[in-house]
KEVO-229594 format. One record per atom (N, C-alpha, C): x, y, z; residue in three letters. Coordinates in steps of 0.001 Angstrom, whole numbers, plus 500000, padded with zeros to 6 digits. Layout:
XYZALA ...
//
This chain:
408663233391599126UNK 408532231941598911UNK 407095231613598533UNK 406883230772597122UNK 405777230501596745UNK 404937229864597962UNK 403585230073598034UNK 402404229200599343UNK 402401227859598516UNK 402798226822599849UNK 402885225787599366UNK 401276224677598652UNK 401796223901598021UNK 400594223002597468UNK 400704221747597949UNK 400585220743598494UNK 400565219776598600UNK 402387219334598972UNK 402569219640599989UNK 403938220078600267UNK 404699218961601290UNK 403502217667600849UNK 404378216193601584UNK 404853215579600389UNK 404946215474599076UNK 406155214913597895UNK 406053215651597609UNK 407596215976596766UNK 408265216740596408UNK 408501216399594429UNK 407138216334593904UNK 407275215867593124UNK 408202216862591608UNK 408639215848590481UNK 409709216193589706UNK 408816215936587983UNK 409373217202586993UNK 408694216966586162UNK 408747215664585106UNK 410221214830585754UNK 410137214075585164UNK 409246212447585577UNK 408597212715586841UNK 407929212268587409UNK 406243212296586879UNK 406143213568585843UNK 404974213834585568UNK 404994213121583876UNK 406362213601583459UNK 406044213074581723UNK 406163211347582315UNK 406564210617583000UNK 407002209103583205UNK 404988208672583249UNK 404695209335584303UNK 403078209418584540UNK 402126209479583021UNK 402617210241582177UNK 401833210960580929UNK 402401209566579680UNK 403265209288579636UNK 403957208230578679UNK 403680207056579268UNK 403703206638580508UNK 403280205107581132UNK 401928204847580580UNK 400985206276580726UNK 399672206046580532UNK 399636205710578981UNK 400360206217578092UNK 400254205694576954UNK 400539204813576533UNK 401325204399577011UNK 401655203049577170UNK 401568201251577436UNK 400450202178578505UNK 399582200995579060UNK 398298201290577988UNK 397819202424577786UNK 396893201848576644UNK 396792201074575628UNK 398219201426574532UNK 398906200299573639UNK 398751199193573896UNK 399218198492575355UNK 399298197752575912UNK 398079196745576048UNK 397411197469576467UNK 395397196734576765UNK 394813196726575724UNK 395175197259574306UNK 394772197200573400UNK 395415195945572622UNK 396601196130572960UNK 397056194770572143UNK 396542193377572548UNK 396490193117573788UNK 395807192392574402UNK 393758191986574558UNK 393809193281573940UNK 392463192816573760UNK 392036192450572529UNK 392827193299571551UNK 392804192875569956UNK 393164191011570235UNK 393979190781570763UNK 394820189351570950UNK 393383188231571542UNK 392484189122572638UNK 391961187850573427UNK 390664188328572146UNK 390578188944570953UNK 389325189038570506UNK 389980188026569221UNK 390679187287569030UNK 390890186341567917UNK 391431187264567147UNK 392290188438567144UNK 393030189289566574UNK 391644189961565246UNK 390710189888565525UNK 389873190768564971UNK 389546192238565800UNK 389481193124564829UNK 389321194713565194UNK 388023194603566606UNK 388427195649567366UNK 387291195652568355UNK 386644196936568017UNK 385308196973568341UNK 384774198239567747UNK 385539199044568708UNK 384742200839568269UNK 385306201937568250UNK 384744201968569764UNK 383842201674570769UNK 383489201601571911UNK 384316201100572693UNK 384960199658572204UNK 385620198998572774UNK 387155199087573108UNK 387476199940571635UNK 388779200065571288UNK 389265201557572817UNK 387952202549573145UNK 387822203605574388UNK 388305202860575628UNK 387460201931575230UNK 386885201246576572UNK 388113200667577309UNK 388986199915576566UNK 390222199004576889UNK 391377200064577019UNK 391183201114575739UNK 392513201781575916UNK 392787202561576953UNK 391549203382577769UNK 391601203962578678UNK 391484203201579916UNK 391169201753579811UNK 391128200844581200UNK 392914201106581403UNK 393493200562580222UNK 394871200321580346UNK 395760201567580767UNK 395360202479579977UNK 396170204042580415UNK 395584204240581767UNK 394424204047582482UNK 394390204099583790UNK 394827203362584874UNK 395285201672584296UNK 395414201049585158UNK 397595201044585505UNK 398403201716584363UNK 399345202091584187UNK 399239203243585194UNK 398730203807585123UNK 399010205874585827UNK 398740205107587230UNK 397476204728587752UNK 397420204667588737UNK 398777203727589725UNK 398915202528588696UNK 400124201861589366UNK 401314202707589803UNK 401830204036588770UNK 403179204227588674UNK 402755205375589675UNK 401261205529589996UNK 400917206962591059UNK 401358206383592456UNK 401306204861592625UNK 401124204106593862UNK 403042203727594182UNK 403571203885593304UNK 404614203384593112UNK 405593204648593385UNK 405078205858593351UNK 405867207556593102UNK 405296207662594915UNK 404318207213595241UNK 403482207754596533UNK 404739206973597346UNK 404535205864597663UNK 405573204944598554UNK 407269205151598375UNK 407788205499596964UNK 409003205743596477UNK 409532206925597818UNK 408716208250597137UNK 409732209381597800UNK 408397210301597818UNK 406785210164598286UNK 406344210770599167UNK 406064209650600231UNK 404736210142600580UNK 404314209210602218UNK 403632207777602053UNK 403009207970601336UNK 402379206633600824UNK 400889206484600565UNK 400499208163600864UNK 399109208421601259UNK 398820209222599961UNK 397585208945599305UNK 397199209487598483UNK 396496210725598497UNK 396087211074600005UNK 395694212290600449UNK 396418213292600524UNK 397779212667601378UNK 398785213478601538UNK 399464214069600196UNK 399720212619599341UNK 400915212743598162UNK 400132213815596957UNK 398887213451596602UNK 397866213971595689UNK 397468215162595800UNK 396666214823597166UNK 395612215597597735UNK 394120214961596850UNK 394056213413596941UNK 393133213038596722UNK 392008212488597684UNK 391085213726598289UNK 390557213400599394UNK 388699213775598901UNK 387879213433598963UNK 386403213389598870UNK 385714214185600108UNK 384889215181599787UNK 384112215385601336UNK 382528215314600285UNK 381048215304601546UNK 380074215477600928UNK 379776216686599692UNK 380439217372600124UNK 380057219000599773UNK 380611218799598624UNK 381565217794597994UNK 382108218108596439UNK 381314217426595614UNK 380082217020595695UNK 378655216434595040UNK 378607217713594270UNK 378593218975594821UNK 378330219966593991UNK 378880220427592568UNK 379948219672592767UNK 380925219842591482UNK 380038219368590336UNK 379526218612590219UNK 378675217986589525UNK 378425218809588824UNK 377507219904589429UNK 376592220940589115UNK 377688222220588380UNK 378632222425589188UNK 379793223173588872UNK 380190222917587570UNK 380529221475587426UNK 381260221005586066UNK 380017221425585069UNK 378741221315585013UNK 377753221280584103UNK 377961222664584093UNK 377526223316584545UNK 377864224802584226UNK 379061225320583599UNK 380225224920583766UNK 381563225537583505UNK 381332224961582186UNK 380278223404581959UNK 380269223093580396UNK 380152224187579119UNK 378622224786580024UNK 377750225562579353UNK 378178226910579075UNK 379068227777580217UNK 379591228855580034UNK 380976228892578854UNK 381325227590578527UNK 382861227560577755UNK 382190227189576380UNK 380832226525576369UNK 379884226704575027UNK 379756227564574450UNK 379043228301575248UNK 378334229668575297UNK 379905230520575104UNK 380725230822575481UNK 381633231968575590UNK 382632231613574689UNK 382626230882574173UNK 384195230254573747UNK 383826229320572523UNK 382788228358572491UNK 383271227447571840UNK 382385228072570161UNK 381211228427570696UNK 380464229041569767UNK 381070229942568517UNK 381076231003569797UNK 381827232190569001UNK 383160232162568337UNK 384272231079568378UNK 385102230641568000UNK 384283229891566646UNK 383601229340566397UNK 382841228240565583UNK 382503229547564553UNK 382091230548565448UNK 381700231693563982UNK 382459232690563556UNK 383308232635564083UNK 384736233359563952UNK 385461232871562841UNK 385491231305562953UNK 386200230490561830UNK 385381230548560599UNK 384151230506560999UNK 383013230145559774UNK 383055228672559537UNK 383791228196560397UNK 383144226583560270UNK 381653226211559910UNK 381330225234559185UNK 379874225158558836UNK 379593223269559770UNK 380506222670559484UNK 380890221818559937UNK 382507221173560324UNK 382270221755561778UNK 383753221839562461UNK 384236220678562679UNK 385629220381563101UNK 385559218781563188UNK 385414218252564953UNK 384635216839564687UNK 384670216244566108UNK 385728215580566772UNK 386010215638568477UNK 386891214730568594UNK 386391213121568757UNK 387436212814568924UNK 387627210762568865UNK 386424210249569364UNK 386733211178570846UNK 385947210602572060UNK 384344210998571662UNK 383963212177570970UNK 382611211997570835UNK 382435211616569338UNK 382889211417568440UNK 382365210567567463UNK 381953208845567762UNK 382966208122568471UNK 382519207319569574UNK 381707207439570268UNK 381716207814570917UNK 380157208128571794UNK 379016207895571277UNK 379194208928570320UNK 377544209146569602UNK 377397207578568579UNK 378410206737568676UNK 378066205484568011UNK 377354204330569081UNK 377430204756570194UNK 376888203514571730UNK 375282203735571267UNK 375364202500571055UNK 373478202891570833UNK 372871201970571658UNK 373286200444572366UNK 372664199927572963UNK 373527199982574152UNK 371946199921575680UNK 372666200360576961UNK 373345199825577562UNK 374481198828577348UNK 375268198515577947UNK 376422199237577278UNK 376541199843575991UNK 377336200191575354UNK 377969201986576072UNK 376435202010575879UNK 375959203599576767UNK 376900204236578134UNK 376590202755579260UNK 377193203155580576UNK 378252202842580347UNK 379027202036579506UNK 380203201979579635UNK 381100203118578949UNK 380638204178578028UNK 381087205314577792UNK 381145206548579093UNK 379766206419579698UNK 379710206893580844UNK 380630207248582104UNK 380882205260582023UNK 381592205593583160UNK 383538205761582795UNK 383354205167581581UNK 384908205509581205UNK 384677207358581199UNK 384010207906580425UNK 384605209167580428UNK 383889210277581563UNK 382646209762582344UNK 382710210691584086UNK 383091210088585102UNK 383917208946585116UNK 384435208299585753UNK 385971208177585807UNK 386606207652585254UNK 387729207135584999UNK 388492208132584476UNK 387994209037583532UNK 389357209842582933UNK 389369211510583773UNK 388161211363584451UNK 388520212743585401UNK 388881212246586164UNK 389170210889587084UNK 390117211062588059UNK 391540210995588121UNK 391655210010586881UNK 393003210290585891UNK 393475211131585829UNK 392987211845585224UNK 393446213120584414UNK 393910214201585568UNK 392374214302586717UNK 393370215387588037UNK 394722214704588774UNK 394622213517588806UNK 395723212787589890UNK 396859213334589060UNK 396944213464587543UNK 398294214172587079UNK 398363215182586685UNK 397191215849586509UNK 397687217587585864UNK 397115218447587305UNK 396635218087588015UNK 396536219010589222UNK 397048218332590673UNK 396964216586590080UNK 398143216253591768UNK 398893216386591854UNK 399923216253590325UNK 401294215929590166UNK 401958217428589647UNK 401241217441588631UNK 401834217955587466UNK 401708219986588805UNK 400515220284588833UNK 400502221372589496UNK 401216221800590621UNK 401209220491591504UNK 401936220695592842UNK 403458221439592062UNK 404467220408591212UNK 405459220764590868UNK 405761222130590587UNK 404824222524589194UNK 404783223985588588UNK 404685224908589719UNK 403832224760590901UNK 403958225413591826UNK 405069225975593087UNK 405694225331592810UNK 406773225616593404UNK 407877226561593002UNK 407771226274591142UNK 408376227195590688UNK 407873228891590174UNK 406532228646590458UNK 405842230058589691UNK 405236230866591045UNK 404476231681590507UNK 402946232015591023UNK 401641231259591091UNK 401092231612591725UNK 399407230789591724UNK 399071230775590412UNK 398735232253590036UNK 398704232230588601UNK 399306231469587336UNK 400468232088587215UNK 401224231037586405UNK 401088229632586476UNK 401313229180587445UNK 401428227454587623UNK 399855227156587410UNK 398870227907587726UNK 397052227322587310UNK 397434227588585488UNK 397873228289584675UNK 397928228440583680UNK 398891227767582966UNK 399886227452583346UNK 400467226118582875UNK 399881225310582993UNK 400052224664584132UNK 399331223108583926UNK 397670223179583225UNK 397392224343583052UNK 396151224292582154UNK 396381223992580714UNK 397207224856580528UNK 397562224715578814UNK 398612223339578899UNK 398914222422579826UNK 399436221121579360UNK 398425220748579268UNK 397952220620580346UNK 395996219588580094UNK 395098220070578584UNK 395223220923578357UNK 394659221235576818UNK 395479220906575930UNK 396287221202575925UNK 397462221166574926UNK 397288219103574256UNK 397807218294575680UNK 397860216798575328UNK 396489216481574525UNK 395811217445574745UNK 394469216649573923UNK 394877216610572391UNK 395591217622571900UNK 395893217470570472UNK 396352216405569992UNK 396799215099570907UNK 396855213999570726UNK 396193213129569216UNK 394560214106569895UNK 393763213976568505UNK 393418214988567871UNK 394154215337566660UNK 394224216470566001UNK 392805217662565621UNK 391800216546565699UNK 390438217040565892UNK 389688217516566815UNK 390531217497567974UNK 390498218372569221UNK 390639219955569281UNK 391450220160567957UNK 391940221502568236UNK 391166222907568479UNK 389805222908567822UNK 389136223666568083UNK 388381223439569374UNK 388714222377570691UNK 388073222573572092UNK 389819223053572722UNK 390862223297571957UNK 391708223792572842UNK 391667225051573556UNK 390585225555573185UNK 390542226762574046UNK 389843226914575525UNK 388308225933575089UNK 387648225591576162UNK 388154225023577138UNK 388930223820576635UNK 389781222697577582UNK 390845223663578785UNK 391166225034577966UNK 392025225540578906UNK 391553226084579993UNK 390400227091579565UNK 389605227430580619UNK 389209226088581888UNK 388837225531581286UNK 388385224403582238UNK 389347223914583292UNK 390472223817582238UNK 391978223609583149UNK 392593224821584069UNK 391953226368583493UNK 392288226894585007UNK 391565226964586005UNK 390176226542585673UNK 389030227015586796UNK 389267225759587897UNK 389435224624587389UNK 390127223335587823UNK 391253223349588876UNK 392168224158588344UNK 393208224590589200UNK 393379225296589941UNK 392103226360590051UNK 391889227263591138UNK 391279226505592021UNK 390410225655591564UNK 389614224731592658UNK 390728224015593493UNK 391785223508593042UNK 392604222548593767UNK 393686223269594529UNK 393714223979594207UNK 395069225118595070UNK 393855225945596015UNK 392952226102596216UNK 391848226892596790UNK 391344225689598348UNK 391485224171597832UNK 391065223489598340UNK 391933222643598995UNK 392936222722598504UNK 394563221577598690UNK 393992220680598882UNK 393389220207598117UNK 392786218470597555UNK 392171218570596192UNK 391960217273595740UNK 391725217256594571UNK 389845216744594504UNK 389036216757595427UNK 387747215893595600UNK 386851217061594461UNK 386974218317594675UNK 385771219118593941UNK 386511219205592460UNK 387887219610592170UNK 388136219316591145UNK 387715217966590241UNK 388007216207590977UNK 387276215399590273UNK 385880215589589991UNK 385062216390590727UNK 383870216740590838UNK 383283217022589445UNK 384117218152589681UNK 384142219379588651UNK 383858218590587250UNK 385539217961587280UNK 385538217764586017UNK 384588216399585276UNK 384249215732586347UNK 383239214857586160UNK 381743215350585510UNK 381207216599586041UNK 380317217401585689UNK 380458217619584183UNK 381900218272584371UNK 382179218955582688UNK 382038217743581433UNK 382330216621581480UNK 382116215362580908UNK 380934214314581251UNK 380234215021582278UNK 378808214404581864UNK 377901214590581137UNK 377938216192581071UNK 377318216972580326UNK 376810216770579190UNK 378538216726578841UNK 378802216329577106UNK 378935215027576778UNK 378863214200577845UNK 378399212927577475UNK 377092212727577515UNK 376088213470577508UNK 374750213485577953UNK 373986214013576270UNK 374673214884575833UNK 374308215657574651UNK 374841214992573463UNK 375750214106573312UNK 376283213541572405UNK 375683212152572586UNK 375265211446573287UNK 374157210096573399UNK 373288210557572908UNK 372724211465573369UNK 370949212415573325UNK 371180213150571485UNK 372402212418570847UNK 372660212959569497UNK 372338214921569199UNK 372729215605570270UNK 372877216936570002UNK 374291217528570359UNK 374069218222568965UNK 375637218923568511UNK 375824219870569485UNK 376952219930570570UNK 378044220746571292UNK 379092221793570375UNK 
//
């Protein structure tokens, strides 16, 4: 019998795509509404981040609160394993590193492998590198070391992993739900050359959370891994 993960809900994969499509959903959603409260004129490319990911977060988290009380406990510690201690400050440091080693090991040598001369960027940092004044700045900040790593673990390592786990190995199930978490990024087709990095990241991620049966150093983590590169793409240097 697989070692259990987070073994107070009993969560279902259709519980995870409802989670993955709500969130898209609600982005559509905050976008239309903000296009609407802006006099139906375009919102810039900052803004257009800014709202769509308020909305895809404020969707996931509802339908997370709504799956917790349904048919687990009601506890986000319990249901998730979304729990914080001091010691996951370190992730920080963790995530910056795991940046630099998936640079360095992966993203590079892939870059010269292809012979790319100029590879393509994704969404999120061609945006980025457009915030030029500082209010524009922290609000990239905190949408993407804020908001989309805690997102992002509450479903590919609260939800999405607990499930896979039940049916696999440690192994297997850290490597699935890795290659979903990479995989959805192709969302934006200009992602495709970080699909490799993204995976790594997504298993080292998943060892952290099955290692820890909580999710606090994983948000850590992955907060690190997206500060980084939110740090180098403001600071206008190519990743």
């Amino acid at each position: 019998m697989n070692e259990p993960y987070l073994p107070a809900a009993v969560w279902t994969y259709p519980d995870a795509m409802a989670l993955f499509f709500g969130g898209l959903l609600g982005s559509v959603f905050a976008l239309s509404i903000g296009i609407a409260a802006n006099g139906g004129e375009e919102l810039s490319n900052v803004m257009l981040l800014a709202v769509s990911s308020v909305g895809s977060a404020a969707v996931t988290f509802g339908l997370l609160g709504y799956l917790s009380r349904r048919r687990g406990t009601g506890s986000w510690d319990l249901d998730f394993g979304l729990r914080f201690e001091p010691r996951d400050a370190l992730g920080l440091l963790y995530g910056m590193g795991l940046q630099i080693a998936v640079i360095v090991v992966v993203q590079f040598p892939l870059i010269e492998l292809l012979n790319l001369e100029d590879p393509p960027e994704q969404d999120v940092a061609q945006i980025a590198g457009e915030a030029s004044s500082l209010g524009t700045r922290a609000l990239i900040v905190l949408v993407v070391v804020v908001l989309a790593p805690l997102t992002e673990e509450l479903l590919y390592r609260g939800v999405l992993l607990s499930r896979v786990r039940r049916d696999y190995s440690r192994h297997a199930a850290v490597a699935i739900s890795a290659a979903v978490f990479a995989g959805i990024h192709l969302i934006d087709p200009d992602a495709i050359l970080a699909i490799p990095g993204l995976f790594v990241i997504g298993v080292a991620l998943g060892y952290q959370a099955l290692h820890t049966q909580r999710l606090g150093l994983a948000v850590s983590t992955h907060a690190g891994v997206n500060l980084l590169a939110a740090i180098a793409i403001l600071a206008g240097i190519d990743v």
